[in-house]
Residue frames as qw, qx, qy, qz and C-alpha x, y, z in Angstrom:
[[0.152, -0.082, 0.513, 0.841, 111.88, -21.48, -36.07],
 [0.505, 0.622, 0.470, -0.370, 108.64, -19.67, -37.51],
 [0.433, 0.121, 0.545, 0.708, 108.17, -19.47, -41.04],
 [0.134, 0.307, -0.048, -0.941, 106.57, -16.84, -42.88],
 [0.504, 0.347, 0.764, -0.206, 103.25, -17.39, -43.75],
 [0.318, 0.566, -0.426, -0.630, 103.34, -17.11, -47.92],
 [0.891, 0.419, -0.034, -0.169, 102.76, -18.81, -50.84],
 [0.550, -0.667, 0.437, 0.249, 105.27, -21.18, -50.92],
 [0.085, -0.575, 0.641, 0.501, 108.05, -22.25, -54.05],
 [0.633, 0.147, -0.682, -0.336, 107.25, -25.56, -53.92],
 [0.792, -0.294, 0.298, -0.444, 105.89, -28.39, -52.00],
 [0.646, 0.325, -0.623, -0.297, 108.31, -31.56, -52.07],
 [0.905, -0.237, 0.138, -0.324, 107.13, -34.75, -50.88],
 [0.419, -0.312, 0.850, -0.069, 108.92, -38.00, -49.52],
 [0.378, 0.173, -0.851, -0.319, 108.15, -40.97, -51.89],
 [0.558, -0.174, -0.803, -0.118, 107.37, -44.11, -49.72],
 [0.324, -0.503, -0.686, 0.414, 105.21, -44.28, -46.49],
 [0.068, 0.335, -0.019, -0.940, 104.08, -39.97, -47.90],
 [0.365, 0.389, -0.471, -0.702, 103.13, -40.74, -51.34],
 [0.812, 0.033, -0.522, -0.260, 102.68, -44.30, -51.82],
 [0.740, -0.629, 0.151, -0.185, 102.42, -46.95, -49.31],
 [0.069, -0.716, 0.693, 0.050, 105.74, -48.39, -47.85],
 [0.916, 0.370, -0.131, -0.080, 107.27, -51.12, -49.70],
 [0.529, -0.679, 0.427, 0.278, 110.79, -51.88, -48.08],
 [0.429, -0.284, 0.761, 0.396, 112.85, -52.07, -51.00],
 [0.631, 0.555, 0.472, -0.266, 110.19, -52.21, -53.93],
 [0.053, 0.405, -0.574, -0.710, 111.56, -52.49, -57.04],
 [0.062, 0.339, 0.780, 0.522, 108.13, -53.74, -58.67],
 [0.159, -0.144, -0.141, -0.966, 106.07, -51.20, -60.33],
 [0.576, -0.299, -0.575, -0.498, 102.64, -53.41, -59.39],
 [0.575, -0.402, -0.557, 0.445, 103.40, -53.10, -55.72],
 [0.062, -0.083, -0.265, 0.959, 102.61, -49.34, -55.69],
 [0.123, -0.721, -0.681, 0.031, 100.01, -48.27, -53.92],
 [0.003, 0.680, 0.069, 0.730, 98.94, -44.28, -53.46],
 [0.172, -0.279, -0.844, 0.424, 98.63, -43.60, -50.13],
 [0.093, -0.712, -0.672, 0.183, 95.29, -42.11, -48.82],
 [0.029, -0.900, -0.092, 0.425, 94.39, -38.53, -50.16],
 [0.545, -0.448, 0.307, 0.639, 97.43, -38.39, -52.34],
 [0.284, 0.517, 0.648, 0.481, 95.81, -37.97, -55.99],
 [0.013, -0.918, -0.356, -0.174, 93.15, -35.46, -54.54],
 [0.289, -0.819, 0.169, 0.467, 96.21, -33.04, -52.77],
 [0.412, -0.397, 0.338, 0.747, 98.62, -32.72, -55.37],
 [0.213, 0.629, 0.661, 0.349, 95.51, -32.33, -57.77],
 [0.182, -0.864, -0.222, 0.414, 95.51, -28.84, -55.62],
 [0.471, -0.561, 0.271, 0.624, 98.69, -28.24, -55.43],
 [0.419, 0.150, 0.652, 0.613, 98.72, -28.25, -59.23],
 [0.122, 0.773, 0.525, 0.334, 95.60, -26.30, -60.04],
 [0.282, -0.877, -0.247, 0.300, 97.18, -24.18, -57.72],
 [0.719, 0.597, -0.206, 0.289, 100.38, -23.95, -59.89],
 [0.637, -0.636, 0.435, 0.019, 102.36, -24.83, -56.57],
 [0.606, 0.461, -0.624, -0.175, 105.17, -27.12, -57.95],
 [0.687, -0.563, 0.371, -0.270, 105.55, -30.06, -56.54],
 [0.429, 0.543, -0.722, -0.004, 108.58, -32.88, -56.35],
 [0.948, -0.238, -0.199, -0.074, 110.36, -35.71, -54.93],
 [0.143, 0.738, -0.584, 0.308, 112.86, -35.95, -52.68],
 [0.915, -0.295, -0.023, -0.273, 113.78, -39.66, -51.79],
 [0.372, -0.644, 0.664, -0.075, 115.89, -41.87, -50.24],
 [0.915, 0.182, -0.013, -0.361, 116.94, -45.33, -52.04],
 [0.454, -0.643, 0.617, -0.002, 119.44, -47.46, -50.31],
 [0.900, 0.167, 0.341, -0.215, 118.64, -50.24, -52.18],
 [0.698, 0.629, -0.266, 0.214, 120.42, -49.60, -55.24],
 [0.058, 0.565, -0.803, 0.181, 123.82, -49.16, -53.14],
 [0.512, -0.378, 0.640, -0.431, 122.76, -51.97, -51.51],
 [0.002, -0.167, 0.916, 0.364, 121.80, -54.33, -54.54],
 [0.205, 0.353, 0.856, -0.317, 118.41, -54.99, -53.49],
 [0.483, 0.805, 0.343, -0.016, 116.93, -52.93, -56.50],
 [0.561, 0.150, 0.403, 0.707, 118.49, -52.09, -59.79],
 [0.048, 0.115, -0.142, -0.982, 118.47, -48.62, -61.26],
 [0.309, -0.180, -0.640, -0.680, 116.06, -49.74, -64.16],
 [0.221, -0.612, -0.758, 0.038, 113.22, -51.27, -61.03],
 [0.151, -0.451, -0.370, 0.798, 113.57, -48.04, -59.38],
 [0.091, 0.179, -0.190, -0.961, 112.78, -46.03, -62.27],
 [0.296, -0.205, -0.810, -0.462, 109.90, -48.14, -62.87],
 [0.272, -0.475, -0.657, 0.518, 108.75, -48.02, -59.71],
 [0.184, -0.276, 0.071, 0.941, 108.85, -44.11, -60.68],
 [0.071, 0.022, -0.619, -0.782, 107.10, -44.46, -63.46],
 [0.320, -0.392, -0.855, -0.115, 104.80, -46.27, -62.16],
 [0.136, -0.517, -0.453, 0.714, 104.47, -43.41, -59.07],
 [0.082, 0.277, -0.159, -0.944, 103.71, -40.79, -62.03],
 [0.308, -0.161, -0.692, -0.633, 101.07, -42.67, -63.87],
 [0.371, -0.476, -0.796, 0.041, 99.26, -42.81, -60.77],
 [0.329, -0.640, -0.343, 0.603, 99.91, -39.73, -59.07],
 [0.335, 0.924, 0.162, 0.089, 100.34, -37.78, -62.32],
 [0.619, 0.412, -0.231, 0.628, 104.04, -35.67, -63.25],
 [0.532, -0.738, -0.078, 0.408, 106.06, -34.27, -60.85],
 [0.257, 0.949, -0.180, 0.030, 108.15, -30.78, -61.70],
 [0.045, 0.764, -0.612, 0.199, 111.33, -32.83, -60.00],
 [0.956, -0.199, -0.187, 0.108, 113.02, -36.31, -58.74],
 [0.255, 0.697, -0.565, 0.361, 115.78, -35.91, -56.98],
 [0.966, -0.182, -0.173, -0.054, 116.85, -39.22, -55.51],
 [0.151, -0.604, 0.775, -0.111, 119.92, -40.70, -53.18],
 [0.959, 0.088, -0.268, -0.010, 120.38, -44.31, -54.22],
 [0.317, 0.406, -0.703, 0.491, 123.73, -44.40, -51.33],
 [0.642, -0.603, -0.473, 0.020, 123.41, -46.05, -48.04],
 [0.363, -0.931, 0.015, -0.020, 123.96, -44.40, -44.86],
 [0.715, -0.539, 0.149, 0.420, 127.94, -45.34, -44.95],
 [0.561, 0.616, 0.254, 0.490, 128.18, -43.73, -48.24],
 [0.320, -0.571, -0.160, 0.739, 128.90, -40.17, -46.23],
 [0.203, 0.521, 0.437, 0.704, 127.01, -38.51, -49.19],
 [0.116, 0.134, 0.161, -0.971, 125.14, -34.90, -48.64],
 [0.366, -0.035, -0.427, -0.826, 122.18, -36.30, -50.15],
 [0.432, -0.320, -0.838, -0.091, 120.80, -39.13, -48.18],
 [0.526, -0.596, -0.171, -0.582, 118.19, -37.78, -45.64],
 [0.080, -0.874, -0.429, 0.215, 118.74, -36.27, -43.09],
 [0.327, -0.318, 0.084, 0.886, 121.33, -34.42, -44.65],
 [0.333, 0.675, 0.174, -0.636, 119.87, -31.16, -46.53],
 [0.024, -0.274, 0.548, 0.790, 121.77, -31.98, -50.16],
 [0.209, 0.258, 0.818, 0.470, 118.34, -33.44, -52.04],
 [0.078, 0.889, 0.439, -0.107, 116.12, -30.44, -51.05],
 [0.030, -0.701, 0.262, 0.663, 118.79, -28.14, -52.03],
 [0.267, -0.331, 0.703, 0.571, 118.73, -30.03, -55.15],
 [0.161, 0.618, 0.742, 0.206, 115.04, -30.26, -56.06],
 [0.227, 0.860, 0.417, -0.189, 114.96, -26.64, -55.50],
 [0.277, -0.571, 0.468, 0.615, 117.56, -25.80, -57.42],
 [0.345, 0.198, 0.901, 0.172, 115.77, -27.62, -60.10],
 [0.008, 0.752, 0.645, -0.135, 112.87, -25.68, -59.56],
 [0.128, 0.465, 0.007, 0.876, 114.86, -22.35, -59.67],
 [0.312, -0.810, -0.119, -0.482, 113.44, -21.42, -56.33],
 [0.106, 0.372, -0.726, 0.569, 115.74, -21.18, -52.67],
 [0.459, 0.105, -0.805, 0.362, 115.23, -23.72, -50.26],
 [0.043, 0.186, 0.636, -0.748, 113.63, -21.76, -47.85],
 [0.462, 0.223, 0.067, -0.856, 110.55, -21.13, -49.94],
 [0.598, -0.090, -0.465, -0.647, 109.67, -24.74, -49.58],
 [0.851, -0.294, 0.190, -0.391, 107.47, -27.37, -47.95],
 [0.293, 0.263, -0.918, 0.035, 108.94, -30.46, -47.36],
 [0.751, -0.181, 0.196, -0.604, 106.28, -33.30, -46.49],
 [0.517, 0.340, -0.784, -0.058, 107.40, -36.89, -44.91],
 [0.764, -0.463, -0.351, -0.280, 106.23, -39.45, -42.47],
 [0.818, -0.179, -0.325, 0.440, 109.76, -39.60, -40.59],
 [0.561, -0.679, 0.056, 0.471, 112.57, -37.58, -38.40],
 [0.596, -0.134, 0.400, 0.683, 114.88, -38.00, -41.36],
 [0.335, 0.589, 0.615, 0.404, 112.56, -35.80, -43.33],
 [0.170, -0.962, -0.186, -0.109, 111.83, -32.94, -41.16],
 [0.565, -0.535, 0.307, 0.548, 115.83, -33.10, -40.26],
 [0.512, 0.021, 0.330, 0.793, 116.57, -32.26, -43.76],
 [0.082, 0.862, 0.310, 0.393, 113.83, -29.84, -44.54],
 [0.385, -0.892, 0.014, 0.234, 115.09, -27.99, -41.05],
 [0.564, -0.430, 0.318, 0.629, 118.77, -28.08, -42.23],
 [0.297, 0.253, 0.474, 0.790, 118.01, -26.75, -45.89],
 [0.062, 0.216, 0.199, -0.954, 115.82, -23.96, -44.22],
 [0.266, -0.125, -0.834, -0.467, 112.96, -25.39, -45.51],
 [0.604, -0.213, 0.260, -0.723, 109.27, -25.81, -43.75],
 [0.266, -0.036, -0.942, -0.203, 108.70, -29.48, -42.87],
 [0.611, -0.284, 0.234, -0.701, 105.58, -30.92, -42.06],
 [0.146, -0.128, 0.961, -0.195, 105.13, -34.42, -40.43],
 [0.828, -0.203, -0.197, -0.483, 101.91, -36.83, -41.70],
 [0.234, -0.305, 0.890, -0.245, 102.86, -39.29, -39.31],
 [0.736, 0.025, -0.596, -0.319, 102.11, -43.16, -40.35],
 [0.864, -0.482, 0.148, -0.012, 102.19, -46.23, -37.74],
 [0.890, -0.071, -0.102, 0.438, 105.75, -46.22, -38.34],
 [0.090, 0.761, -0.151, 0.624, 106.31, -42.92, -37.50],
 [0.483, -0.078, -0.602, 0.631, 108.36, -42.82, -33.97],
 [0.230, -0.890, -0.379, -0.105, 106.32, -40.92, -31.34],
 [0.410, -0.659, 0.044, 0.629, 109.45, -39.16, -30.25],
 [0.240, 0.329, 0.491, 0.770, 109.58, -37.71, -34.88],
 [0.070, -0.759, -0.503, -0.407, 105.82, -36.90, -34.08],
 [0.342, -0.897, -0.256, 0.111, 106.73, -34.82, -31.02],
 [0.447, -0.431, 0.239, 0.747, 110.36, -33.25, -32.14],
 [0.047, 0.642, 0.456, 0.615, 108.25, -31.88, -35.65],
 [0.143, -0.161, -0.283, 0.934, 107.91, -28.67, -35.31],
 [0.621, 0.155, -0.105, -0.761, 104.42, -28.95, -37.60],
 [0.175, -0.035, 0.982, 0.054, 102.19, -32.07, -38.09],
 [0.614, 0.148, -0.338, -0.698, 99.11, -32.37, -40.30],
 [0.803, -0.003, 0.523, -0.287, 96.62, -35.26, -39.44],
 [0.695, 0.343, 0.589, 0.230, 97.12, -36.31, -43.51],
 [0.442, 0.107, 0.432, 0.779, 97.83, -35.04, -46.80],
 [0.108, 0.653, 0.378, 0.648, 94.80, -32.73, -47.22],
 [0.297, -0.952, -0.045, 0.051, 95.51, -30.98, -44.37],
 [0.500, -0.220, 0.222, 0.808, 99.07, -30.27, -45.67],
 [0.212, 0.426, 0.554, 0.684, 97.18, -28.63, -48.69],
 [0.277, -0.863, -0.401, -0.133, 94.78, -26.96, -46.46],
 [0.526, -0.650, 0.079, 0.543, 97.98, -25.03, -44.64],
 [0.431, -0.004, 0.390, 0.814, 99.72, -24.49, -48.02],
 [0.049, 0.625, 0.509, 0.590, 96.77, -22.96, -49.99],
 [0.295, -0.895, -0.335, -0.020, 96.04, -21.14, -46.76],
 [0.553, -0.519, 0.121, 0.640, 99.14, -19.70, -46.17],
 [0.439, 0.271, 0.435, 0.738, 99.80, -18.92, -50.01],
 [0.093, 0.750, 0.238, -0.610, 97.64, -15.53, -49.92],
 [0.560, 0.828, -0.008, -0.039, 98.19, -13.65, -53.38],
 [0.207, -0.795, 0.450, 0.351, 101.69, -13.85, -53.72],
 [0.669, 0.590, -0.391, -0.227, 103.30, -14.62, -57.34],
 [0.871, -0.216, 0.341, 0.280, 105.08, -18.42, -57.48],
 [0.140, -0.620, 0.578, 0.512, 108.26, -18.26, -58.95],
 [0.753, 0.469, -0.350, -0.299, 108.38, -19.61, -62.44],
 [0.645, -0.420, 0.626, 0.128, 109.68, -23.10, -62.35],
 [0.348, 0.573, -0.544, -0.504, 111.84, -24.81, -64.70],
 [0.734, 0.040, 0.571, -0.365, 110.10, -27.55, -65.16],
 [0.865, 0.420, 0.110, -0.252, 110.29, -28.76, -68.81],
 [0.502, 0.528, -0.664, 0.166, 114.17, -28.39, -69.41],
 [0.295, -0.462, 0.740, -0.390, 114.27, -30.22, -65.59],
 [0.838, 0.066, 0.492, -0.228, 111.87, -32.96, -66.51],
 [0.731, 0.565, -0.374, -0.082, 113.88, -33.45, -69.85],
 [0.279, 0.566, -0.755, 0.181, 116.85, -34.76, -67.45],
 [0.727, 0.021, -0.679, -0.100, 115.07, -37.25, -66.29],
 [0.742, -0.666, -0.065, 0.041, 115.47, -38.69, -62.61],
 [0.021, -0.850, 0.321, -0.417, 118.04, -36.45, -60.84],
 [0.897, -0.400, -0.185, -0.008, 120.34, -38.72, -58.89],
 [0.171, -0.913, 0.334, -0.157, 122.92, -38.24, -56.28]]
């Protein structure tokens, strides 16, 4: 699959082991960490008026091992470090849940850009795993792979893109984007509803 090289909708990122470092289960807010680069890229993205979201997985909660209320803290805690995000759009089911939303299926990138008001195919998706680039591919989406040391070497070689780190996602987006208008997003009546769960 090639994508078209454009300015793209939106740019939404994986949570843990993307964004901040992986915590298995973290439901305290003083156990996130950014990971490397993450502040200075989505500082881009923004100035660039790219939107950019979240699209995460969080078994836990089906699973008991974190309550709604840690997650959202956790959350909170991701935005006061990393700054707002235009979208959350979270699965809190575990894999026997047979939901559409838990990565790799496509249903939380169809639902962050729905959010956004922009189609699916006119965004990035950026995560450290398989399960990411499997849903970005299945919601027609562009994924790109930052592989971590727990990235499988058989993820890093079935990605169809891979970026050494986070500012060389940005360096691809901003280069790609050329002059083309971003869709308005709806960003202020979407951040009024709070964290978007499936």
């Amino acid at each position: 699959m090639v994508f078209e090289k454009r300015r793209p909708g939106a740019v939404l990122f994986d949570r843990d082991g993307t964004l901040i470092r992986d915590v298995p289960y973290n439901g305290d807010p003083r156990l996130v960490e950014p990971m490397p680069g993450a502040t200075e890229a989505l500082g881009r993205l923004r100035r660039a008026d790219i939107p950019v979201a979240v699209v995460t997985n969080q078994s836990g909660v089906a699973r008991g091992l974190v309550t709604p209320d840690e997650m959202d803290q956790v959350n909170a805690k991701v935005e006061e470090l990393l700054g707002p995000f235009d979208a959350w759009a979270i699965c809190v089911h575990d894999d026997a849940d047979g939901c559409t939303c838990r990565k790799p299926a496509p249903g939380l990138v169809i639902r962050a850009a729905a959010v956004l008001d922009v189609s699916p195919r006119d965004c990035v998706v950026v995560g450290d795993i398989g399960r990411d680039m499997e849903a970005a591919m299945a919601a027609g989406a562009r994924g790109i792979l930052v592989p971590t040391l727990e990235t499988l070497p058989e993820e890093i070689e079935e990605a169809l893109e891979v970026a050494d780190d986070l500012a060389d996602v940005v360096e691809r987006v901003l280069n790609d984007a050329g002059e083309a208008p971003v869709p308005a997003a709806a960003a202020p009546w979407a951040r009024a509803m709070g964290w978007s769960r499936w």
